[in-house]
Structures are given as C-alpha cells and as structure tokens.
C-alpha positions in Angstrom: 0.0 0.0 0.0 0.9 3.7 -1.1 1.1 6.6 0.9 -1.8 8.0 -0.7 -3.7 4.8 0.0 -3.1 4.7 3.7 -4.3 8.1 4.1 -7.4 7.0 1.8 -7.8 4.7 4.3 -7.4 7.0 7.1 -9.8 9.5 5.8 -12.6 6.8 4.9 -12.5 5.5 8.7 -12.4 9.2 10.1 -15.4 10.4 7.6 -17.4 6.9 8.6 -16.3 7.2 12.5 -17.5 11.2 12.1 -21.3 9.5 10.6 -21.6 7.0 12.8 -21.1 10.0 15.8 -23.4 12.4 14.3 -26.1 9.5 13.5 -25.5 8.9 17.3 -26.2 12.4 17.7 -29.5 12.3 15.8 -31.0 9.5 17.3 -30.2 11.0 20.4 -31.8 14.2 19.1 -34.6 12.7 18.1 -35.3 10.9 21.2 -34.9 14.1 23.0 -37.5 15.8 20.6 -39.9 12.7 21.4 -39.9 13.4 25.0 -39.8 17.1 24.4 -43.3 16.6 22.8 -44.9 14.2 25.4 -44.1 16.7 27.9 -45.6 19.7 26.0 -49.0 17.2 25.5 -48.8 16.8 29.2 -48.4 20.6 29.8 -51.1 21.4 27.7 -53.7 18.8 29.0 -52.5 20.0 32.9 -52.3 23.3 32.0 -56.0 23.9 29.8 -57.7 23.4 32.5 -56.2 25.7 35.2 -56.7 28.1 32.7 -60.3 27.5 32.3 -60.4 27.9 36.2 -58.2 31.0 36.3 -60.7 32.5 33.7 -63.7 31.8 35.8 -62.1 33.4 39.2 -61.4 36.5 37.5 -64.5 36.3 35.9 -66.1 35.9 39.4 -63.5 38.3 40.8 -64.4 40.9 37.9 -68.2 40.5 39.2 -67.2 40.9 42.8 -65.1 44.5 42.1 -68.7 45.5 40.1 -70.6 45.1 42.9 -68.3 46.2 45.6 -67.8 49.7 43.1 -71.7 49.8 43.5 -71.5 49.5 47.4 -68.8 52.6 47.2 -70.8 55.0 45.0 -73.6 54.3 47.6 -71.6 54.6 50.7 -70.2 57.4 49.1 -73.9 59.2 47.7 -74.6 57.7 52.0 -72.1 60.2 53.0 -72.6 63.0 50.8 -76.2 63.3 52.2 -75.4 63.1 55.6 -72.7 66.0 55.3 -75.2 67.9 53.4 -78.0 66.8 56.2 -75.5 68.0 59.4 -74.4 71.3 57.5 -77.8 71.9 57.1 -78.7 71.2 60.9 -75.7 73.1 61.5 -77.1 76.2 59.8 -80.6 75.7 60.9 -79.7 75.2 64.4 -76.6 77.1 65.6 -78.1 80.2 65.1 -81.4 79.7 67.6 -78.8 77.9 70.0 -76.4 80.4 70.1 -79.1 82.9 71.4 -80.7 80.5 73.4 -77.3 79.9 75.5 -76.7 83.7 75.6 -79.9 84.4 77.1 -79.9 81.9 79.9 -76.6 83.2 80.6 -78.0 86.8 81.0 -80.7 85.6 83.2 -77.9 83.4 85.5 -76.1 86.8 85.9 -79.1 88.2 86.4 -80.5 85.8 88.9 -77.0 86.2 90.6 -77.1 89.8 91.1 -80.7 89.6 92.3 -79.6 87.4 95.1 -76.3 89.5 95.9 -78.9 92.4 96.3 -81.2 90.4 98.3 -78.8 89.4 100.9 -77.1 93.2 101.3 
C-alpha cells in the first residue's frame, strides 16, 4: 500500500467514524424531541384546565369589584347626604342655640345679682 492509500484509508474510517457519531447524535436528538413533545401534551392537558379555572375566578373576581364599586358610589352618595344633612342642621340650628345659650346666661347673671342684692 501507497502513501496515498493509507491516508485513503485513514480518511474513509475518520469520515465513517464522524457518521456514525453524528447518527448517534441524531438519534439521540430525536429521542430528545420525542420526550420534548410528550411533555408539552402533558403541559397542555395540565395546564387547559387551570386556565379554564383562572378564567372563571377572574370572571367571578371581575363580578365581585362591580358590585363592591356599587356599594362605594352608595356609601359614598350615603355620605354625601349626611354632610349635606349635618351642614344643614348646623345652619338651621346654631343660630337659635347660640341665642338661646346667651340668654340663659343673662338671666344666670341676672339671677345672681338679684340674690347679691337680696342678701345686702
């Protein structure tokens, strides 16, 4: 055998060593794409229906911030009446009461100098 045939040789059992590996390599590859797939079925037939779920409790939640909005605007319409009642009694009131207290303080003072006078 030549030179040249030797590294004929030599080459040939490289480039078939260098299949062999990357046929290795694809079947692995493969195998690995197999199991990729079963998992991502899995996934998807665990995963559907927590999503389904999650859907419905913000569904359910969305319903639930609705209503509680509805019980604010009352509370809140609740309280602007009220403040609008009690600034209204306020007015009404404070003016009559006002007088009232400053005329049975006059007649205390007066009561109370009466007496003085009395007992002189």
């Amino acid at each position: 055998m030549t030179t040249g045939e030797i590294a004929a040789l030599v080459a040939a059992i490289a480039i078939a060593v260098l299949v062999v590996g990357l046929l290795m390599a694809l079947l692995s590859l493969v195998s690995t794409l197999r199991a990729l797939r079963l998992t991502a079925d899995e996934l998807r037939r665990s995963a559907l229906p927590l999503v389904v779920s999650m859907r419905e409790t913000v569904e359910q939640a969305s319903a639930e911030l609705e209503r509680v909005d509805t019980l604010l605007g009352t509370a809140e319409s609740i309280s602007t009446t009220v403040d609008s009642a009690s600034r209204l009694a306020y007015l009404l009131f404070s003016n009559p009461v006002v007088k009232l207290l400053a005329f049975l303080s006059g007649l205390v003072r007066g009561s109370r100098r009466l007496r003085r006078r009395g007992e002189v």
